[in-house]
Every structure is written in C-alpha cells, then in structure tokens.
C-alpha positions as CSV (number, residue, x, y, z in Angstrom):
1,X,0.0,0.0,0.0
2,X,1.3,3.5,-1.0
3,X,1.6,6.1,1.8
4,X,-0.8,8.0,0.1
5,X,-3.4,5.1,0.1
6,X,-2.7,5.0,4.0
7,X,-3.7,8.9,4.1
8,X,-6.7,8.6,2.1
9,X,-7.8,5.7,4.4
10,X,-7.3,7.7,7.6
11,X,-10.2,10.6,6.2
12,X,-12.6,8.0,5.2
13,X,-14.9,9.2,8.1
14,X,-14.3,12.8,6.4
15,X,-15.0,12.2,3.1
16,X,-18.0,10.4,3.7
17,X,-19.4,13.4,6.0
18,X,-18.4,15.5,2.6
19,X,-20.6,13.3,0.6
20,X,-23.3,13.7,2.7
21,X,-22.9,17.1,3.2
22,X,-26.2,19.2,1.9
23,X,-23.7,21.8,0.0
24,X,-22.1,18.6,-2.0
25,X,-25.3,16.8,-2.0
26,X,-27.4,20.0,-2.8
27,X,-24.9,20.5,-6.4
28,X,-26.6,17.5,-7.9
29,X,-30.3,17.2,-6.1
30,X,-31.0,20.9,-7.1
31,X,-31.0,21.9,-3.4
32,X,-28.5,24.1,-2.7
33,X,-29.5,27.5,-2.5
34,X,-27.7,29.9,-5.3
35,X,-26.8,32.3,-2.6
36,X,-25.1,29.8,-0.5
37,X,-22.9,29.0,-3.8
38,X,-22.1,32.1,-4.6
39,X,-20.9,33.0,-1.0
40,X,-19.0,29.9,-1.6
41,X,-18.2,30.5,-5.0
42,X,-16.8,34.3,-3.6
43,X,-15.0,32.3,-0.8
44,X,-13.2,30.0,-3.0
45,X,-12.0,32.9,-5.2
46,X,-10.1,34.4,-2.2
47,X,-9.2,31.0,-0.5
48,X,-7.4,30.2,-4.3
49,X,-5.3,33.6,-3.9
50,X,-4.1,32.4,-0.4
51,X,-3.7,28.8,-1.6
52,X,-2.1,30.2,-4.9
53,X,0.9,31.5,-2.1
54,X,1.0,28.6,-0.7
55,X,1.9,26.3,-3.4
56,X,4.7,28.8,-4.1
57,X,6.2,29.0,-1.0
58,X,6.2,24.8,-1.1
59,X,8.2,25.3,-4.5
60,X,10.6,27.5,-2.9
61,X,11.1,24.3,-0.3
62,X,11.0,21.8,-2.6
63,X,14.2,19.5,-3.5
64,X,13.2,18.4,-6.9
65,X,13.3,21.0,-9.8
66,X,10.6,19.1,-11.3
67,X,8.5,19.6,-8.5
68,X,9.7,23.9,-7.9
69,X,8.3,24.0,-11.4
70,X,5.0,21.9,-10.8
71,X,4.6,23.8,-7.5
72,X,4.6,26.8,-9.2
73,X,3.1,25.9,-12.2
74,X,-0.1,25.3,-9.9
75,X,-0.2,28.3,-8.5
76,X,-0.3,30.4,-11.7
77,X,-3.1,27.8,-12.4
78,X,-5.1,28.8,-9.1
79,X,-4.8,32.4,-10.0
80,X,-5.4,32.0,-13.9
81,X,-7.6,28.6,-14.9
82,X,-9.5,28.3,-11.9
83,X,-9.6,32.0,-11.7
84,X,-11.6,31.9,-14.9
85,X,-14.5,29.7,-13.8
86,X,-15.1,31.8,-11.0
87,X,-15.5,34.9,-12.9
88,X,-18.3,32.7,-15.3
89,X,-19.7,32.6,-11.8
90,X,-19.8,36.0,-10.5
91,X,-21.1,37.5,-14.1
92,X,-24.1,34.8,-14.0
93,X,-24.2,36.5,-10.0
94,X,-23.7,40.4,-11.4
95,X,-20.5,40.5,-9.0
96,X,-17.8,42.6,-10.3
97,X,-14.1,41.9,-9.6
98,X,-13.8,44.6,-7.1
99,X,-16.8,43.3,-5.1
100,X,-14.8,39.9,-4.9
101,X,-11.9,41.9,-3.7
102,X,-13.2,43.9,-1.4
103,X,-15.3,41.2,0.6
104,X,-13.8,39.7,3.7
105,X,-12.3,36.0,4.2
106,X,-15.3,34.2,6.5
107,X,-13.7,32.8,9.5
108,X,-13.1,29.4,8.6
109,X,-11.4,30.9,5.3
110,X,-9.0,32.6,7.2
111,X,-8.3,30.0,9.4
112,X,-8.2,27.2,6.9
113,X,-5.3,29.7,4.6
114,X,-3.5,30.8,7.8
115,X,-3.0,26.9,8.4
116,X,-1.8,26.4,5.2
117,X,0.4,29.3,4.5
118,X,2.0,28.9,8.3
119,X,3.0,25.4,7.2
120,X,4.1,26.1,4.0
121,X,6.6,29.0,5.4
122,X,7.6,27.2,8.7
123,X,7.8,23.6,7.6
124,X,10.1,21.2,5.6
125,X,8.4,20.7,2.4
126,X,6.7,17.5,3.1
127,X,4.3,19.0,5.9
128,X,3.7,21.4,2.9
129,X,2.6,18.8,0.6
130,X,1.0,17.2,3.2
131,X,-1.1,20.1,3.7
132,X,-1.9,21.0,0.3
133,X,-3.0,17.8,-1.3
134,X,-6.5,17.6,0.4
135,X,-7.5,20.7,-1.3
136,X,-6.4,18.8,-4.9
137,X,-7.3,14.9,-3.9
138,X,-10.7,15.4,-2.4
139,X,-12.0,17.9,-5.0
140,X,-11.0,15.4,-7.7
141,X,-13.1,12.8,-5.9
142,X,-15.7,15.1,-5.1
143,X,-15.5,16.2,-8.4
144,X,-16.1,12.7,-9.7
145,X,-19.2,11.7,-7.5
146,X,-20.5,14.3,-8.5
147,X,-20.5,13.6,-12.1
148,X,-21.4,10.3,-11.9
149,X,-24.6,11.3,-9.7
150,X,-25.6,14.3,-12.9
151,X,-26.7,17.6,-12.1
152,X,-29.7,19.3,-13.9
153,X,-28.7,22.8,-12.7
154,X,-25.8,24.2,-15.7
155,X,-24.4,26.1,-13.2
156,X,-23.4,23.2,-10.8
157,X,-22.8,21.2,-13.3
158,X,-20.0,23.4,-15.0
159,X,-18.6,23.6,-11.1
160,X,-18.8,20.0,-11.3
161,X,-17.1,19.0,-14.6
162,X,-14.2,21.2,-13.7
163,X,-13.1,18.5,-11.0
164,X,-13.6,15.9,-12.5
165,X,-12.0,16.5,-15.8
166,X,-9.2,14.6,-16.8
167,X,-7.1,17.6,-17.0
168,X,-7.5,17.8,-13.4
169,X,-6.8,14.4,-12.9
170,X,-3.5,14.6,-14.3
171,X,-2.1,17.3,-12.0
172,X,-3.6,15.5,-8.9
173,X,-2.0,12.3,-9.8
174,X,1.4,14.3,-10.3
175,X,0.6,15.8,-6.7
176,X,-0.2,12.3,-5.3
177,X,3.1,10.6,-6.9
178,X,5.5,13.4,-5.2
179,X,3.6,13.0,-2.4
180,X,4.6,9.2,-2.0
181,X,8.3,9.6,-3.1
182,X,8.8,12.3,-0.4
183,X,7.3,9.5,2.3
184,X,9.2,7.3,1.0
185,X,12.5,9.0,2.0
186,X,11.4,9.8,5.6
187,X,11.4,8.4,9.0
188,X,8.3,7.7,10.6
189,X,7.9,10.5,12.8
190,X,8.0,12.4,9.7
191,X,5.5,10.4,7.9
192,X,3.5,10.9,11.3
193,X,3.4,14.1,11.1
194,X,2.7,14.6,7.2
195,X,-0.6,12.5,8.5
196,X,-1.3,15.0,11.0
197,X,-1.1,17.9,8.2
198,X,-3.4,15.9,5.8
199,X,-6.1,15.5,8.5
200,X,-5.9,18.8,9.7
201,X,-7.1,20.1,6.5
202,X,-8.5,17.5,5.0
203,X,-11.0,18.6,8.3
204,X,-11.0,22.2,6.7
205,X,-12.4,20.9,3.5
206,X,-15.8,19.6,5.5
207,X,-15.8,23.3,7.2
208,X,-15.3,24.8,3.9
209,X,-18.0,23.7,2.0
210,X,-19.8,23.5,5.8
211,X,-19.2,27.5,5.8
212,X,-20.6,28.2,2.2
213,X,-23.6,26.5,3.4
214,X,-24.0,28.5,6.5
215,X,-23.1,31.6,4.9
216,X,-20.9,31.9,7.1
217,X,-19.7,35.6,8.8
218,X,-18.3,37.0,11.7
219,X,-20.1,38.1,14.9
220,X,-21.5,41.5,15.1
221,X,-20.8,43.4,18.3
C-alpha cells in the first residue's frame, strides 16, 4: 500500500461526511440554494489567492526541480484557470471583480489559509505537501461523485465537470506521486506528522463547504 493510500484511508470518516454534506449533496439534487454558492463560490475565489501563495512557498522548499516547477506551475493555475471559472460565476451572480476583492475572508477561510500558509513557510516541504494535497485529492473525488450522480442545474454542473475532468486528474495524480516519493525518503515521525497535516485540513475541507452553506460571517458586536 502507497503512503498515500494509508492517508486517504485515515479521512474516510471525512470524506463520507463531505458526501453527505447538503452543500455537496445539494450540487446534484438541485438543493442548494444559489446564494449559499455564490458565498461559496466568492470564498473560493479568495481562499485560491491564499492557496495560490502557498503552493509557491512549497516550490521555494522543494528538493526536486521538477516539483519547484510543478509547485509553481499550480499556482499560476489557481490564479489563472481556476480564476476563470469563477469569474463565469460572479457574471451569471452580477459580482464585479472589485466586489470579490473587497469582501472579507469568513472565519473558517482565514483559518483554513493561515493553516496552510504557516506550514508552508515554517515547515520542511513535506508538511507542505501534506497540507496542500486535500485541497487537490478530495476535489477530484468530489468532483467525480459528483459527475457520476448528474446535475440538472448548468451552473453546478460546470462547477462540477471542472473537478472531474481529466485535466484535473493529471495534476492531482502528479501531486499524489511526489507525495509518496517524499514519504518514501522519511522516517516515521516524519510520515507521522505529514498525516497529521493531511487531516488537519483534510477537516478544513468539511468546514469549507460547511461555511458556504451556512453563509458563514463573523459576529457583530
């Protein structure tokens, strides 16, 4: 069994609440409420700027010059491809760039890319990859339930087919196979705590998706 295998078997419990989860369900039943997507879909724009930091400052780390380029190769990505599914979004919503811009990260959205960016500074670069793959892997296979379950609603449905495309696929599975050569190389205690990482925000991914549904914003006083 790869080590990556081992980490996808540890979140089980997780991904199954994610399934279940009346955001995820609500993209294919025709449930979800457009305004909790498009706080989501606003959320996700800034969370992708933060992540888009991230992934450089794990290329900086990283010991391969294959995976410096792939590292930031995904970040321009984040900021560009992805960038441009959003926008689709926010013109269907009226939402201008500047009204992205100038709304707040939720609480869990600041939390979730203070995690990640405090790792990806602080720590060796395989916490870093740790931390980052949930936001690829369980997308993917989010993105691929998803799919297979349909969606009438061409809104969710685009969302949808931009996970599970193949295209996608290809830079998860290059994600997932640096992932395992760097375990490979490592003592337990490392491997240990690259587990830790992965749950940690693999748990982030349930509150994400948990937030959009909630609308989620911080307390008045």
């Amino acid at each position: 069994m790869t080590f990556t295998h081992e980490l996808w078997r540890s979140i089980e419990p997780i991904y199954a609440a994610i399934l279940r989860h009346p955001f995820v369900r609500g993209l294919t039943d025709g449930t979800l409420a457009r305004e909790s997507f498009k706080f989501y879909a606003v959320q996700d724009a800034l969370y992708l700027r933060e992540f888009a930091r991230a992934l450089s400052l794990a290329g900086a780390r990283a010991p391969e010059d294959d995976w410096i380029i792939m590292f930031n190769e995904h970040a321009a990505g984040a900021l560009k491809v992805e960038r441009s599914l959003h926008e689709s979004f926010f013109r269907d919503f009226g939402l201008t760039p500047a009204d992205v811009a100038a709304t707040p990260l939720a609480p869990t959205n600041l939390a979730y890319t203070s995690y990640l960016l405090a790792v990806a500074y602080g720590s060796p670069f395989h916490e870093a990859i740790a931390a980052l793959l949930p936001c690829y892997w369980i997308y993917w296979e989010v993105g691929k339930e998803l799919e297979r379950a349909g969606s009438a609603d061409p809104l969710y449905k685009r969302w949808i087919g931009t996970y599970a495309s193949e295209e996608f696929g290809t830079v998860v599975r290059a994600v997932l196979s640096a992932t395992d050569r760097v375990a490979e190389r490592l003592t337990t205690p490392d491997r240990d705590t690259m587990r830790a990482h992965f749950l940690a925000t693999s748990r982030y991914e349930w509150m994400f998706w948990d937030m959009g549904l909630r609308r989620e914003a911080w307390p008045s006083w």
